[in-house]
N, C-alpha and C positions, 0 to 999 in steps of 0.2 A: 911682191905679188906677181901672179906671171899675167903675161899680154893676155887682153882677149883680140881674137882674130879670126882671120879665116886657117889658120893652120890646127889640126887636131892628130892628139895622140891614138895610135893607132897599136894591137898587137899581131906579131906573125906566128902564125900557127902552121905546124910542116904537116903535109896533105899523107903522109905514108903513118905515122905514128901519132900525128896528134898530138905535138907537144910542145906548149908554147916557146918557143928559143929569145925572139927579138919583139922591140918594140921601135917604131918610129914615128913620125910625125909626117903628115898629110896633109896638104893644101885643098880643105874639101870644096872649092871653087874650080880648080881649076880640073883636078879627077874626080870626076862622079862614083865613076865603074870601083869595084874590089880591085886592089892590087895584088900580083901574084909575082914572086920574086922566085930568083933560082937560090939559096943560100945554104951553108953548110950545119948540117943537124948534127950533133953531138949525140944525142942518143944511135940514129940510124948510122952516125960515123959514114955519111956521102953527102955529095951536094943533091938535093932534093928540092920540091914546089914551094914554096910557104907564101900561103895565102894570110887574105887580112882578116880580122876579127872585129871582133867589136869596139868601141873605142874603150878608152881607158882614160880615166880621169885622175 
């Protein structure tokens, strides 16, 4: 069974296309705010914004 805790599964959604790429896990304790990362989108083929989404269970 997996841990309960404060860490939760999170997905990255890129801000130019809209398309989910990555998914990571989040310490919701200690970051409140949306995270917004710079990472490489394969549709757009550039590094681009990817924001957070909703969680994922």
């Amino acid at each position: 069974m997996a841990k309960k805790g404060p860490r939760v599964l999170i997905g990255l959604i890129c801000e130019v296309c809209h398309w989910r790429n990555y998914t990571s896990v989040k310490n919701k304790i200690n970051s409140g705010s949306a995270i917004k990362l710079k990472k490489y989108c394969q549709k757009c083929r550039k590094h681009t914004i990817h924001k957070e989404i909703k969680k994922l269970d």
